[in-house]
TORLUM-582462 format. One line per field, with one value per residue (C-alpha): residue in one letter; x, y, z; residue number from 0. Coordinates in steps of 0.1 Angstrom, whole numbers, always signed. Each point is the difference from the previous one (the first is absolute). Layout:
drenba <- (A_...);
xx <- (X_...);
yy <- (Y_...);
zz <- (Z_...);
koltor <- (NUM_...);
REM end
This chain:
drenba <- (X_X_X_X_X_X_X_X_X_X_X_X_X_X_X_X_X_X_X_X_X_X_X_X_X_X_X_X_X_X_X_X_X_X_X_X_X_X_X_X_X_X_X_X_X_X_X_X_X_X_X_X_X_X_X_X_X_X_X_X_X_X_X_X_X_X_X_X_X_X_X_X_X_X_X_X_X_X_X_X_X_X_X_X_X_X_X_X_X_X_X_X_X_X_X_X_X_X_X_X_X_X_X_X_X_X_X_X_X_X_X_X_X_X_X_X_X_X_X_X_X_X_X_X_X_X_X_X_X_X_X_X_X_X_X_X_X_X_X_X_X_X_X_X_X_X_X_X_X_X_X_X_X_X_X_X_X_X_X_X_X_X_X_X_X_X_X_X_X_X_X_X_X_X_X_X_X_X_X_X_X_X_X_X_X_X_X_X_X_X_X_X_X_X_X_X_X_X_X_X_X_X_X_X_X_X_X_X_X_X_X_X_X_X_X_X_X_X_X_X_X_X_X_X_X_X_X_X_X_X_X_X_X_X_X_X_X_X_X_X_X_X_X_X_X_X_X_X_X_X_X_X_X_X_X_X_X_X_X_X_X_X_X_X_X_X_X_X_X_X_X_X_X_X_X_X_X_X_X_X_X_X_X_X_X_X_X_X_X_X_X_X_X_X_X_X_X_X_X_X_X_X_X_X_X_X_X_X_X_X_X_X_X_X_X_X_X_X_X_X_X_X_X_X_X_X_X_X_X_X_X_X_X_X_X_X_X_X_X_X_X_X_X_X_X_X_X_X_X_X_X_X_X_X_X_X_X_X_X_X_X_X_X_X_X_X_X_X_X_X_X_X_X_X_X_X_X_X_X_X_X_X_X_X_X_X_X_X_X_X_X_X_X_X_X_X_X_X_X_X_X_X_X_X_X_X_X_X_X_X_X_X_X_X_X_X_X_X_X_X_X_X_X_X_X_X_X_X_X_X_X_X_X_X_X_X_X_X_X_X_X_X_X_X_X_X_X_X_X_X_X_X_X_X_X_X_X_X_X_X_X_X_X_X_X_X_X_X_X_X_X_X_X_X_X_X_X_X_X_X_X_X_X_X_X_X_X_X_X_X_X_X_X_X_X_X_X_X_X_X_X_X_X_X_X_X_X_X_X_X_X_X_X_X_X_X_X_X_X_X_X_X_X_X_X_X_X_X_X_X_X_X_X_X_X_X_X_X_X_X_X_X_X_X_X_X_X_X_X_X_X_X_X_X_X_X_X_X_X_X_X_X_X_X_X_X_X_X_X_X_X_X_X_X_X_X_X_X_X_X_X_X_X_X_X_X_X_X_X_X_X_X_X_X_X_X_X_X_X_X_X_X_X_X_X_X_X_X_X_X_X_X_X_X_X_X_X_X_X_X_X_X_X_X_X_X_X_X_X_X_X_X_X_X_X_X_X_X_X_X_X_X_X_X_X_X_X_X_X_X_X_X_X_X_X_X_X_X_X_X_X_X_X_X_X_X_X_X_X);
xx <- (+1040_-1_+36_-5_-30_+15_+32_-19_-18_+31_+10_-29_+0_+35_-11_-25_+19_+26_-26_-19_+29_+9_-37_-7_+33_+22_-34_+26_-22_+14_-30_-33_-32_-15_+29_+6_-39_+3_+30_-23_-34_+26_+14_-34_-14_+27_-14_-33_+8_+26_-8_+36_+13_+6_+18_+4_+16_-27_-22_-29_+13_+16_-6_+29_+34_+2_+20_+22_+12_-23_-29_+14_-7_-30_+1_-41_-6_-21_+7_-23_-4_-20_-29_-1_-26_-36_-13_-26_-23_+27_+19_-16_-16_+41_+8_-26_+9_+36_-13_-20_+29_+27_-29_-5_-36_-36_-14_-23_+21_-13_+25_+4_-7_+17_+10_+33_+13_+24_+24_+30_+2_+7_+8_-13_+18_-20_+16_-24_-26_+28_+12_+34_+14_-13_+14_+1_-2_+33_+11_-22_+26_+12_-20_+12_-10_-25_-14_-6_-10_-29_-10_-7_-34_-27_-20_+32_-8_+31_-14_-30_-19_-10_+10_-2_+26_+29_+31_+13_-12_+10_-29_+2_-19_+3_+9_-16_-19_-31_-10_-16_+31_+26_-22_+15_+34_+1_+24_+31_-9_+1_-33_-12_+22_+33_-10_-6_+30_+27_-23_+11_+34_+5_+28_-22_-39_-11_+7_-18_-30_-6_-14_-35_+6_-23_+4_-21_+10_-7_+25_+22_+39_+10_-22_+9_-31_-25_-32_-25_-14_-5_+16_-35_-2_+34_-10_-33_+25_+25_-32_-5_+34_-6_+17_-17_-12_-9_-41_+1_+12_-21_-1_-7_+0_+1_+26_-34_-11_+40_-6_-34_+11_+30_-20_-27_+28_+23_-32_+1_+38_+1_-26_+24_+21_+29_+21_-2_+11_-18_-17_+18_-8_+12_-9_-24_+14_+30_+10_+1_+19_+28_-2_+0_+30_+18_+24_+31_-22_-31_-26_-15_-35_-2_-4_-4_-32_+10_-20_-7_+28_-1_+6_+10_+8_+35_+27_+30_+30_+33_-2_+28_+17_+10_+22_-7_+26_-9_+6_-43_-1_-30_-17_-12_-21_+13_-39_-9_-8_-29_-18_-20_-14_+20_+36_+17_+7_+29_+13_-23_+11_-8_+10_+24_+4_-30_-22_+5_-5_-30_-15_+20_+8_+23_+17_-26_-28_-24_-4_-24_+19_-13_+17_-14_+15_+33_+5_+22_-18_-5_-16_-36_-6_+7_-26_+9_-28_+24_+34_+20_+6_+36_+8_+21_-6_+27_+28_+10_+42_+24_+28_+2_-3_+21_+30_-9_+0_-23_-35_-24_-27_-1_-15_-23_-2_-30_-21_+18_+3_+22_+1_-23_+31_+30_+32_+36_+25_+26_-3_+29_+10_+11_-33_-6_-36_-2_+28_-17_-31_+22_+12_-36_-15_+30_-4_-43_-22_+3_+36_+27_-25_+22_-18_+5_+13_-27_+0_+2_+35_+15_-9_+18_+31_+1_+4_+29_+16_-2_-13_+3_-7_-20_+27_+14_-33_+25_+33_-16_+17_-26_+21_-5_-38_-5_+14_-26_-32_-31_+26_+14_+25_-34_-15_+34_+6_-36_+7_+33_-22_-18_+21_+20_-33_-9_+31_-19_-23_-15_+10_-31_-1_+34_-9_-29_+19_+24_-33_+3_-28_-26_+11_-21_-7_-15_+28_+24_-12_+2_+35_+10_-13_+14_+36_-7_+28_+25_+33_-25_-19_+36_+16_-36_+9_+33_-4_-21_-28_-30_-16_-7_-25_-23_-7_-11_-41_-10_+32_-2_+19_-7_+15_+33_+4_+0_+29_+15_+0_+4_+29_+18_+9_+32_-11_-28_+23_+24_-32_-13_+36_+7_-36_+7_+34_-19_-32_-6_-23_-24_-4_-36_-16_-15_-27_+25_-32_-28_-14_+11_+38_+26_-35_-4_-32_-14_-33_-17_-40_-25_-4_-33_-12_+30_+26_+35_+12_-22_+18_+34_-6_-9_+28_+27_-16_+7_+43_-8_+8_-15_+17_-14_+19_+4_+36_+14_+0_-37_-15_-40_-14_-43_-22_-33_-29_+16_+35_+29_+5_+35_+8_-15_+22_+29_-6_-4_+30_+24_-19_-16_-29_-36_-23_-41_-13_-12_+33_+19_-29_+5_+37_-11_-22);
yy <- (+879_+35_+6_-1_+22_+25_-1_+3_+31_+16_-2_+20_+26_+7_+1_+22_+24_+3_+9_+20_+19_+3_+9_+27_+18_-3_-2_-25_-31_-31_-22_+8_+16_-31_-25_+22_+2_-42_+0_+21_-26_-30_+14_+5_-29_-21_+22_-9_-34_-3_+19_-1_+13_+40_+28_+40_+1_-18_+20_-5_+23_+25_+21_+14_+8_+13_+29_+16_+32_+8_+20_+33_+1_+26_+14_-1_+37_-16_-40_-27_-18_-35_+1_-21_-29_-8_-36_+6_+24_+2_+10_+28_+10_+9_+15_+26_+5_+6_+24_+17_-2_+17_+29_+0_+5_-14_+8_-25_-9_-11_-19_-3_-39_-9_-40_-11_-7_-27_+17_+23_+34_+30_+35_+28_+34_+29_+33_+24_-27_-20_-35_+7_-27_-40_-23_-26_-8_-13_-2_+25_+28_+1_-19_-3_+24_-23_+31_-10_-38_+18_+21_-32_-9_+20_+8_+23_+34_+22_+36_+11_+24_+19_+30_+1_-31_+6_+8_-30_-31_-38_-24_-33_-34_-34_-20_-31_-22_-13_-38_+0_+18_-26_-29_+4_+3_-21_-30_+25_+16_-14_+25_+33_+23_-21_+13_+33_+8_-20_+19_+35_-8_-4_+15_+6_+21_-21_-35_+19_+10_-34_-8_+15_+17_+21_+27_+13_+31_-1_+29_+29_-1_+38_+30_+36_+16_-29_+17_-30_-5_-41_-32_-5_+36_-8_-35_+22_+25_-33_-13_+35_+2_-27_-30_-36_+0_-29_-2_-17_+31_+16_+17_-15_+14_-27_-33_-20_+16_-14_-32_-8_+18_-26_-32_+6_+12_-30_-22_+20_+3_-27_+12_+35_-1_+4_-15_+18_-15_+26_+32_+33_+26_+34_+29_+24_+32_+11_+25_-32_-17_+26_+2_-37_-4_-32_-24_-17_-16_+3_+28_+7_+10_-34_-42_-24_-25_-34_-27_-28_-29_-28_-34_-38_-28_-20_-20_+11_-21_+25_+28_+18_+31_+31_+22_+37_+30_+10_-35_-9_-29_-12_-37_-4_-33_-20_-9_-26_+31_+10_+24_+29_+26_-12_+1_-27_+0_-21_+17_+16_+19_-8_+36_-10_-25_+13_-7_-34_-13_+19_-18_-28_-3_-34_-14_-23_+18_+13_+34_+25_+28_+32_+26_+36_+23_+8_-15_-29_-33_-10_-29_+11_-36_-36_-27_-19_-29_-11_+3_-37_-7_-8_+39_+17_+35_+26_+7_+37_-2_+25_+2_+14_-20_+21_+5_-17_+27_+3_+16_+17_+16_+36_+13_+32_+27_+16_-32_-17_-34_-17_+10_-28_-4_-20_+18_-10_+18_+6_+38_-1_-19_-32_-15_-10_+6_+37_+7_-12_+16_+34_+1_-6_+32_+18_-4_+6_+25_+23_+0_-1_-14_-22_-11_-34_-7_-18_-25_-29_+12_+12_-35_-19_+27_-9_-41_+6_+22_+34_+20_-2_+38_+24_+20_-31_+14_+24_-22_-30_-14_+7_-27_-29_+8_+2_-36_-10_-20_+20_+31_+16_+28_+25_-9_-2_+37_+14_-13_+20_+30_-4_-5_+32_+18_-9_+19_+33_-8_+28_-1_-13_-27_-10_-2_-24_-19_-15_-18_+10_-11_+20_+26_+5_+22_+28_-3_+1_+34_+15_-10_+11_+36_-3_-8_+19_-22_-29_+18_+10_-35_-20_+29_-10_-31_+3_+23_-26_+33_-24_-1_+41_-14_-3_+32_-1_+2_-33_-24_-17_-21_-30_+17_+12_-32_-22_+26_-2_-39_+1_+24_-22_-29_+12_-17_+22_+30_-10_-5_+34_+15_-17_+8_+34_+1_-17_+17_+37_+6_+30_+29_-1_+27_+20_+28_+35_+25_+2_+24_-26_-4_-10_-2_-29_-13_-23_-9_-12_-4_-6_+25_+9_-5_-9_-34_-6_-14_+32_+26_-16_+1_+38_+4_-20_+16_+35_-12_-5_-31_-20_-13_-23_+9_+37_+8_+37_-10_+6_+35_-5_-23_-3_-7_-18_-11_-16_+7_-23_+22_-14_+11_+35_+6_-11_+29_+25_-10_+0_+27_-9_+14_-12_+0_-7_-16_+29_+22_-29_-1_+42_-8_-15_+35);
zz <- (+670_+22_-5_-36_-1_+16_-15_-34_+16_+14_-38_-14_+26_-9_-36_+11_+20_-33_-24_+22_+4_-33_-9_+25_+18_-38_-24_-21_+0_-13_-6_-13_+20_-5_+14_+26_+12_-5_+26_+22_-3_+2_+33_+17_-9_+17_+30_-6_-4_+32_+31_+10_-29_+16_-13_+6_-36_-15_-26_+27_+24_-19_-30_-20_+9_+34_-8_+23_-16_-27_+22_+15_+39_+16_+30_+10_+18_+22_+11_-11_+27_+2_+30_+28_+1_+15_+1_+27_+15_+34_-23_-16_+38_+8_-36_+11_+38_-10_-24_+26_+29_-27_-5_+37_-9_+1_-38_-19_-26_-38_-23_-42_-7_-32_-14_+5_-38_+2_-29_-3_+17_-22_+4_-28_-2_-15_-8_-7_-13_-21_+11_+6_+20_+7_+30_+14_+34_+5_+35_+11_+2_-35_-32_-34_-30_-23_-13_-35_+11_+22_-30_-21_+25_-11_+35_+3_-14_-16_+3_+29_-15_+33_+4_+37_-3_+28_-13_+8_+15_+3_-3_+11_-14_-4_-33_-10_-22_-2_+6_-36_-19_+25_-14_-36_+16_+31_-19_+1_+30_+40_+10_-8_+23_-14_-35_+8_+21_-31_-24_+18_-4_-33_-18_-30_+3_-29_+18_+32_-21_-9_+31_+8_+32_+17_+28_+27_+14_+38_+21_-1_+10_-2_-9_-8_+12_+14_+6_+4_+33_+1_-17_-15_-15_-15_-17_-18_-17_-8_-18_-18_-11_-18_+21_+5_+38_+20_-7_+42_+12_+31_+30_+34_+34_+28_+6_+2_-34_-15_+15_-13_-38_+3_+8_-28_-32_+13_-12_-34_-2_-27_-22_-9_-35_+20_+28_+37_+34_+26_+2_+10_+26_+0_+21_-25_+18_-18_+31_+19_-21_+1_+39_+3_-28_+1_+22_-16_-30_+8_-2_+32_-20_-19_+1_-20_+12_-17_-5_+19_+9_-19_+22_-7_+21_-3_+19_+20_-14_+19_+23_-6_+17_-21_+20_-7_-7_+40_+8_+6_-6_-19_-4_-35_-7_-30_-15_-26_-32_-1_-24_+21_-25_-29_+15_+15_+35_+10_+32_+28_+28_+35_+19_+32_+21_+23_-30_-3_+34_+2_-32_+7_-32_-6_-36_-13_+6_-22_+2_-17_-17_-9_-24_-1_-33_+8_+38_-1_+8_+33_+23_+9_+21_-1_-5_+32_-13_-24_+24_+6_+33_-14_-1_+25_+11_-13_+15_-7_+0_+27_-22_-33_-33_-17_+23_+31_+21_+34_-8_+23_+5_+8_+30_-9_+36_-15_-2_+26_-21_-21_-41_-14_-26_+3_-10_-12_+24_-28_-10_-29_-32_+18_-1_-36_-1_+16_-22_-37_+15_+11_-42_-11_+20_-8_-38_+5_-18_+33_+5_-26_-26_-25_-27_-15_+32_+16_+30_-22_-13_+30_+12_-28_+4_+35_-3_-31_+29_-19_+24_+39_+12_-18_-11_-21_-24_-16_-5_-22_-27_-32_-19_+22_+5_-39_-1_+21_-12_-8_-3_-27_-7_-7_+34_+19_-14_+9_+33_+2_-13_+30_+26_-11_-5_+40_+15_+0_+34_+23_+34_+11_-22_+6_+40_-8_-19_+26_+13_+39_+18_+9_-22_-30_-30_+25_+24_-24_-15_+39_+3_-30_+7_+31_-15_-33_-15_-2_+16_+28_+5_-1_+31_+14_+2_+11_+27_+14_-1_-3_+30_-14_-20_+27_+0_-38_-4_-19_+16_+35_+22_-23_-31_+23_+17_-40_-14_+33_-4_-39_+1_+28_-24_-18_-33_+0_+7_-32_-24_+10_-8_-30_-18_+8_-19_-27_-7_-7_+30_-1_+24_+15_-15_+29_-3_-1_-2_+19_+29_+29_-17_+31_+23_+22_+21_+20_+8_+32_+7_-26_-28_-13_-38_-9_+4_+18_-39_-21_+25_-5_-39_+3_+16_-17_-31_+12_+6_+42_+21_+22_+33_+23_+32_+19_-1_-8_-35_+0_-13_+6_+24_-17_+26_-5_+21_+33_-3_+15_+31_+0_-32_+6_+31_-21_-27_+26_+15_-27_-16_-26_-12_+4_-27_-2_-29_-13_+3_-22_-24_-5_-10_-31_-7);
koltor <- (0_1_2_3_4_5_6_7_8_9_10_11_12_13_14_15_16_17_18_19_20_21_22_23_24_25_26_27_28_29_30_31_32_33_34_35_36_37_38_39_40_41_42_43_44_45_46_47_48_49_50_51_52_53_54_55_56_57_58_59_60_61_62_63_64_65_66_67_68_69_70_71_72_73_74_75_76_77_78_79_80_81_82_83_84_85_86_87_88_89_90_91_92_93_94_95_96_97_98_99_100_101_102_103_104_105_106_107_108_109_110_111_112_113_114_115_116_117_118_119_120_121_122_123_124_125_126_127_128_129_130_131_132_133_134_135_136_137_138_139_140_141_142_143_144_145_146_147_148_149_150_151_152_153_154_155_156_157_158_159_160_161_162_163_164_165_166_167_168_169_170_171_172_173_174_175_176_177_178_179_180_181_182_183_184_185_186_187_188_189_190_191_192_193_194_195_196_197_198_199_200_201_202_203_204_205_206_207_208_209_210_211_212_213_214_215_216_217_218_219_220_221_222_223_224_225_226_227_228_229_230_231_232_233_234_235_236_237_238_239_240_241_242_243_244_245_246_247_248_249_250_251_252_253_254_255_256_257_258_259_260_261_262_263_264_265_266_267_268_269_270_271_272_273_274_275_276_277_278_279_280_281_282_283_284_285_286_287_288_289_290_291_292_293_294_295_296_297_298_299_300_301_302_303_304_305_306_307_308_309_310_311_312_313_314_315_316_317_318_319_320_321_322_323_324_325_326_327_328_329_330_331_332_333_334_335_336_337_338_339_340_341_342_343_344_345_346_347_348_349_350_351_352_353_354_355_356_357_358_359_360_361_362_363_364_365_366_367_368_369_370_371_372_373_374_375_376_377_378_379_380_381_382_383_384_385_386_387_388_389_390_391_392_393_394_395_396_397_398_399_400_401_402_403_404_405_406_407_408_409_410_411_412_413_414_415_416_417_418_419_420_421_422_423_424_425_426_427_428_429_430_431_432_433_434_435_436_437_438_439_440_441_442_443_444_445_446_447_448_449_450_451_452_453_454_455_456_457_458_459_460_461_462_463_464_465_466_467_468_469_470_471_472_473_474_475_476_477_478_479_480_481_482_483_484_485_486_487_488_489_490_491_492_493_494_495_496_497_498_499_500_501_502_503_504_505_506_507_508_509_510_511_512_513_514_515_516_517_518_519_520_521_522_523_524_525_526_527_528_529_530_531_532_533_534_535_536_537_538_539_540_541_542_543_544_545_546_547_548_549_550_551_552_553_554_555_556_557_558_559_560_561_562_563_564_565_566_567_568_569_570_571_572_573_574_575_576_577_578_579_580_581_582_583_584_585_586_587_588_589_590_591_592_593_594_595_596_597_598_599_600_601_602_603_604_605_606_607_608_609_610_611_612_613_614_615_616_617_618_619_620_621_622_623_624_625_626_627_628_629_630_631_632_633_634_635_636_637_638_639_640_641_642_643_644_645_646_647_648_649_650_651_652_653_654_655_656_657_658_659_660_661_662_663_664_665_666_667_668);
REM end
């Protein structure tokens, strides 16, 4: 009886994908508005009606035709970042030290509260008061220009009349729809932020302006001449301009002040015309802001305070053991589903194998299971009055799942224990797992960034044997993959669009993308200014000059010692060698003018009033380096409060020249 449901679903959705096709990417529809909105109901009422009837294609989760060429690409001036997440008052206790530590500075801090909108992020150009240019968020970097779909909501004005307006300036807002206006549209729609992002897409303004979206205006990205003083002075001349602000918004100075603001609009979050998951918190000083700026994809001067978890209690049926692109392995308990804040949670993780035998968590057991916003599931405790004595405690396994390898765990010298995780000793593409996992970063947002391509796909490649090593990405045969069910020859030749579209990579993404431990989005940056560009990093490499990278501010012996280990596995070696020859691979871009240009330091001792990170911004900003060892490389050795008399006697030896804090600060005059 399943078997037939589903095959009679499958059916439709292909129907559905056809027409929808046909209706929005060729506007040549075939059937009538009225069929084709019939096909729609008839596909979402099988939903309804069967839970396990699931779909990405189905006309619940997407709106339109997903096109892949039709928007012209953005580059934002300024990256819109996402903000990194509170769920408790620990956690906005650290938000603020770290704030403090990176100012090196005891100040009373007071913060611009605003509600998180659960919508669609959108960037406004104005040039000289005229809305020149809307986009999307897109992956942060780069958007897509939706000007004339933005220009169909109403809350966005076309002209400012001010005439104080900057010459130019990018705001920044969120898209969405209000519960009342999704009511009259929730049958073709999967939730209010689905509508609103498909709706933004469109091909067509008028299909976009049938959609009552709204926009609250709530930031700046880049500003010609920014003369306000605080983030709260900034939303008051939004408001004047004539842009819908959040009626919530307010100042407040303390974390206690945040956490008690939280607890009591959490209470009231359901009684707003509109759908929010959390509160945010920015830093009101603007000057702040700028000093604190922003890690990889994150501002420093910003975090999002979600909500509180939502929990439910179910059964462990399998606890099974992922195996990570480092080789961690990871227990995940198989759970009887269970719906936690109206998503259905099938699969929970349980950490490491530490974790386990400290809850003594064993299949069987019921186990309470919280999910907080965006942080995977996991195993808060298990109800040990409703355990068998029948069940066996878990064994963690030795040997790899995946390719049977020995796994360990890794002693750390700085804690003087073992790592609490479990790791595969296989570093190349022999173990199955680490090598699918390997493709998947390699093809992420942050590295080569291949749309269409998403883990999903690069799974099913992988079992039909089409791809073993990344570089098999870019030698796929389009024909077979349009022969393949739920593809076509349109998707199979949007995915070649983006595959040949993803061989133009900057250096430092291209390092992050080979997925060596320990080296991130951060480290990846400082190697790639160290090495400036692919020739360069490759004689690097082959020169067997990586231990030099010790003496590079930002990487330690635990970055040297992965690419040592990484770069010691000959696959790894041809990988690197073939990408190269494949992709176009862009010279880091390093600062050329500035007063410190060719200038190197070092720092030992505290300084005062100012951070390690906020002087090695000023000076990377001004074309200097930073070094982290004394060698005759070094031009200025900076000397704060208690010195490393080592370090000191090492300058004057070789001499270098010794600076105070205050004779490096006069450089910049």
């Amino acid at each position: 009886m399943n078997k037939e449901i589903e095959k009679i679903y499958k059916r439709k959705i292909k129907e559905f994908q056809k027409h929808n096709k046909l209706y929005y990417d060729k506007s040549a529809p075939a059937i009538s508005d009225k069929e084709f909105d019939e096909l729609k109901a008839n596909i979402i009422n099988l939903e309804k009606k069967y839970s396990f009837l699931r779909s990405v294609k189905s006309p619940s989760y997407s709106v339109g035709f997903k096109p892949s060429k039709n928007f012209e690409k953005f580059k934002h001036k300024v990256q819109m970042l996402s903000l990194s997440n509170a769920f408790d008052k620990e956690d906005l206790i650290n938000f603020e030290k770290k704030i403090l530590n990176y100012l090196n500075e005891k100040i009373a801090l007071e913060y611009s509260v605003e509600p998180k909108i659960d919508g669609i992020s959108a960037s406004l150009t104005y040039l000289n008061g005229n809305l020149t240019y809307g986009v999307s968020r897109g992956d942060g970097s780069e958007g897509e220009l939706i000007t004339n779909n933005l220009k169909t909501i109403k809350d966005i004005p076309h002209k400012i009349l001010d005439k104080n307006i900057p010459k130019e300036i990018e705001i920044r807002g969120e898209v969405f729809i209000e519960k009342k206006d999704f009511e009259k549209i929730k049958d073709n729609f999967a939730n209010p932020r689905n509508a609103a992002s498909g709706s933004l897409r469109q091909k067509d303004p008028k299909e976009t302006s049938k959609i009552p979206l709204k926009f609250i205006a709530y930031t700046f990205g880049f500003i010609s001449e920014n003369k306000f003083k605080n983030q709260s002075d900034f939303l008051n001349k939004l408001k004047s301009w004539g842009f819908l602000t959040s009626d919530y918004n307010k100042v407040i100075k303390t974390t206690d002040e945040l956490f008690i603001f939280h607890e009591q609009f959490e209470k009231k979050r359901f009684d707003l015309n509109y759908d929010i998951d959390g509160l945010v918190y920015k830093v009101n000083s603007l000057q702040l802001q700028k000093r604190l700026g922003f890690t990889s994809n994150a501002p420093r001067w910003a975090i999002a305070h979600k909500f509180s978890a939502d929990h439910a209690y179910s059964e462990i049926l399998n606890i099974d053991i992922q195996v990570g692109r480092t080789g961690a392995l990871t227990p995940v308990a198989k759970v009887k589903p269970v719906n936690i804040g109206g998503v259905v949670v099938s699969n929970a993780t349980l950490h490491n194998e530490d974790e386990i035998i400290r809850k003594d968590i064993r299949i069987g057991d019921t186990v309470k299971i919280e999910r907080a916003g965006d942080v995977i599931p996991h195993v808060l405790e298990v109800d040990l009055k409703k355990r068998k004595k029948t069940q066996n405690k878990f064994i963690f396994p030795t040997i790899c799942p995946s390719c049977g390898s020995k796994t360990e765990k890794e002693f750390n010298k700085i804690t003087k224990k073992f790592d609490a995780v479990r790791r595969c000793t296989n570093d190349g593409y022999t173990c199955n797992k680490i090598a699918i996992e390997k493709i998947k970063h390699f093809i992420s947002k942050d590295a080569i960034n291949i749309d269409g391509l998403g883990k999903k796909v690069i799974e099913k490649f992988w079992d039909l044997k089409f791809i073993k090593l990344p570089q098999d990405i870019y030698n796929l045969d389009y024909q077979k993959i349009s022969s393949l069910d739920g593809w076509g020859s349109q998707s199979a030749s949007n995915l070649k669009f983006s595959i040949e579209n993803s061989k133009k990579v900057t250096l430092d993404k291209f390092i992050f993308s080979l997925g060596i431990r320990h080296i991130g989005i951060e480290n990846a940056k400082i190697i790639a200014d160290f090495t400036k560009n692919i020739k360069s990093f490759l004689n690097f490499l082959k020169k067997d000059k990586i231990k030099e990278l010790i003496n590079i501010d930002g990487i330690g012996e635990t970055q040297v010692k992965s690419l040592e280990k990484f770069f010691q596995n000959k696959t790894n070696i041809k990988v690197v060698e073939k990408l190269s020859e494949i992709l176009s691979v862009k010279d880091r871009e390093v600062k050329s003018k500035g007063k410190l240009k060719n200038v190197s330091f070092m720092f030992t001792g505290k300084l005062q009033n100012i951070s390690r990170a906020e002087a090695k911004s000023l000076i990377e900003e001004n074309a200097g380096s930073i070094v982290s060892s004394v060698t005759k490389k070094l031009d200025y050795l900076v000397t704060g409060e208690k010195p490393t008399n080592r370090k000191v006697e090492q300058a004057k030896n070789l001499g270098i020249k010794i600076l105070t804090q205050k004779e490096w600060s006069d450089l910049f005059n």
